[in-house]
N, C-alpha and C positions, 0 to 999 in steps of 0.2 A: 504493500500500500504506500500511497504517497501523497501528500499534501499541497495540494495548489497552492503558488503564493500570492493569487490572487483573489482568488473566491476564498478561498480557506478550507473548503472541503477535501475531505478525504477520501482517495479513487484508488483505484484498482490500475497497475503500472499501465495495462491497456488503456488507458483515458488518456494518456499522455503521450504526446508523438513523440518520436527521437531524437535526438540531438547527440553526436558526437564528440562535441568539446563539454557537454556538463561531465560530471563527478558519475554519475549513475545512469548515464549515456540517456535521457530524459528531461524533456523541456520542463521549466519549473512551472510552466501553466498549462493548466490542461487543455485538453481539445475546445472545451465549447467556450473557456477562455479565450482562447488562441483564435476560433472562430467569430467569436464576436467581437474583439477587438480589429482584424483584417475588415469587416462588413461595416464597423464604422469608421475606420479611415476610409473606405473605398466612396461611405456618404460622404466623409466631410471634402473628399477630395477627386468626387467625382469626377467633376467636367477636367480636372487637369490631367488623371489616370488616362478619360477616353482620349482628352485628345493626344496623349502622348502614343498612346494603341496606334490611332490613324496615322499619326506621321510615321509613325516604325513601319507600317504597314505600308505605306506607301515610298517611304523608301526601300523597302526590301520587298516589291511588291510580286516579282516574280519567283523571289525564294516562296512568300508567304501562296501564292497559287499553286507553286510546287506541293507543298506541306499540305494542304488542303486536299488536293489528287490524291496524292499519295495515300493520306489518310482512311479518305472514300473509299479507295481504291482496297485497303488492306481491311474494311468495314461495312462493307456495302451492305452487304445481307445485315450483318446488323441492323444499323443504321434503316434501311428502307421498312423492315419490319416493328423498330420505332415509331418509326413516321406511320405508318398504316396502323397501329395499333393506335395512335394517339390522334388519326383521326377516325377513325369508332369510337373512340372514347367521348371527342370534342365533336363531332359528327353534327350536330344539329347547329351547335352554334358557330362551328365552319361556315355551313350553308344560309345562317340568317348573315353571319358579317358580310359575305360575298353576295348576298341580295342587294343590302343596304347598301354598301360599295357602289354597288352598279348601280343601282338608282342614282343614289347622289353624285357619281363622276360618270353618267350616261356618256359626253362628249367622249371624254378620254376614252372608255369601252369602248364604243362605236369606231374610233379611231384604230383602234390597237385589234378587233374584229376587220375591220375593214383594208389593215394592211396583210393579217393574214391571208384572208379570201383573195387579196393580189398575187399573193404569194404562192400559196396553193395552185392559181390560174396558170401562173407564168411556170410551176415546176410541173405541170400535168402537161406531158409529151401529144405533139398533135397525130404520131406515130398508133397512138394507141387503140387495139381493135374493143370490138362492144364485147365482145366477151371479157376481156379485162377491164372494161368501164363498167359492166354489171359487177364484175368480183370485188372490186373497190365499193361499189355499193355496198355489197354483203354484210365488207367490215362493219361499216354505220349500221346497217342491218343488227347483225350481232350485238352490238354494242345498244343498240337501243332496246334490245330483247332480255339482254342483260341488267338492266338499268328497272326495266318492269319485275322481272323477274323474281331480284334479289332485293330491291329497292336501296340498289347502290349506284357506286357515281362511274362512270367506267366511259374511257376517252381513246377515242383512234388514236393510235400513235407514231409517229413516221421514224424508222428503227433509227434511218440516217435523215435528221432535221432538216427541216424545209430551209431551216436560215439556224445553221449552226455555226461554232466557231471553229472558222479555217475549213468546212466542209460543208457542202447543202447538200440533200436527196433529191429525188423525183416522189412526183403523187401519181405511185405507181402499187400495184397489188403486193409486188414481192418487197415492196419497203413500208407495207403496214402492219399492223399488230394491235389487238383489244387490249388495253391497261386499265387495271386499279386506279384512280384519277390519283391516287396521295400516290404511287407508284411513279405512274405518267410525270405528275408536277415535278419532283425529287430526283428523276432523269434529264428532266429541262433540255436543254439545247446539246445534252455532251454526246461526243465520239466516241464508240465503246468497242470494244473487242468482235465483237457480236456484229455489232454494221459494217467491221471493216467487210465480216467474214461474206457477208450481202453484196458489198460492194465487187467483190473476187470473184464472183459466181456473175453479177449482173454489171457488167461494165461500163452500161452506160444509166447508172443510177446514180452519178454526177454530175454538176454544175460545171 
């Protein structure tokens, strides 16, 4: 057992992080000491911490996008199953703030709809027979069948982004796929192993 020197109570060696240079290799305050102390400098000294964050950030901003991949990258299934599991959780109130949202910034939505649907247009090949114009249906098909079904949120997804970074797709059948919408969103614009392997197979599902 050991005694905090700041609360005064007495813990269990577990309550106390470590420390290498004490006597008893043990910080002399405990955890929730130690924790509440960091949450009030961090209030008193917010705004200087953040913006110390962002210039670090932005000067090391290709390290810190590196860090970031990499991260993802070694966590993904984690991470995605996070995000899916917390929105079922939050699930309804996801769906009221992205109504309200859209009501209130209509222009900005309209805008941001309206340069996809360009986009979509201009990546949709005039090469393309009705048999693959109807299988592109499908997707949305499926996806709207889905959505009754399960009374979930489930979004076409274009494996290689319509307007990604350093790579665009076509709005083509062999580069769509049904997604989880928390799924979909959480993949956003990136390049993954996966589309390259679309791209290798379908050569001309580049920009």
């Amino acid at each position: 057992m050991k005694t905090c020197t700041k609360c005064g109570e007495t813990k269990a060696f577990s309550e106390f992080n470590k420390q290498s240079s004490a006597p008893d290799k043990l910080n002399r305050r405990c955890k929730v000491c130690v924790r509440a102390y960091h949450s009030k400098y961090y209030q008193d000294n917010k705004e200087k911490i953040d913006q110390q964050k962002k210039d670090w950030e932005q000067a090391n901003l290709e390290h810190h996008k590196r860090v970031r991949r990499e991260y993802y990258e070694a966590h993904r299934e984690a991470i995605l199953k996070e995000k899916a599991e917390y929105y079922q959780e939050k699930r309804e109130h996801i769906l009221s703030y992205k109504k309200t949202y859209n009501r209130l910034n209509r222009d900005n939505r309209n805008l941001i709809e309206s340069k996809r649907y360009a986009s979509k247009k201009n990546r949709t090949p005039p090469w393309l027979t009705k048999a693959q114009e109807i299988e592109i249906k499908s997707f949305y098909w499926l996806a709207q069948d889905l959505n009754k079904v399960t009374e979930g949120n489930y979004h076409v997804d274009h494996i290689i982004p319509l307007q990604g970074d350093g790579v665009c797709g076509l709005h083509v059948p062999w580069n769509l796929q049904v997604l989880p919408a928390d799924i979909n969103i959480a993949k956003g614009n990136k390049y993954n192993a996966e589309a390259g392997q679309i791209m290798e197979r379908h050569p001309y599902n580049g920009c």
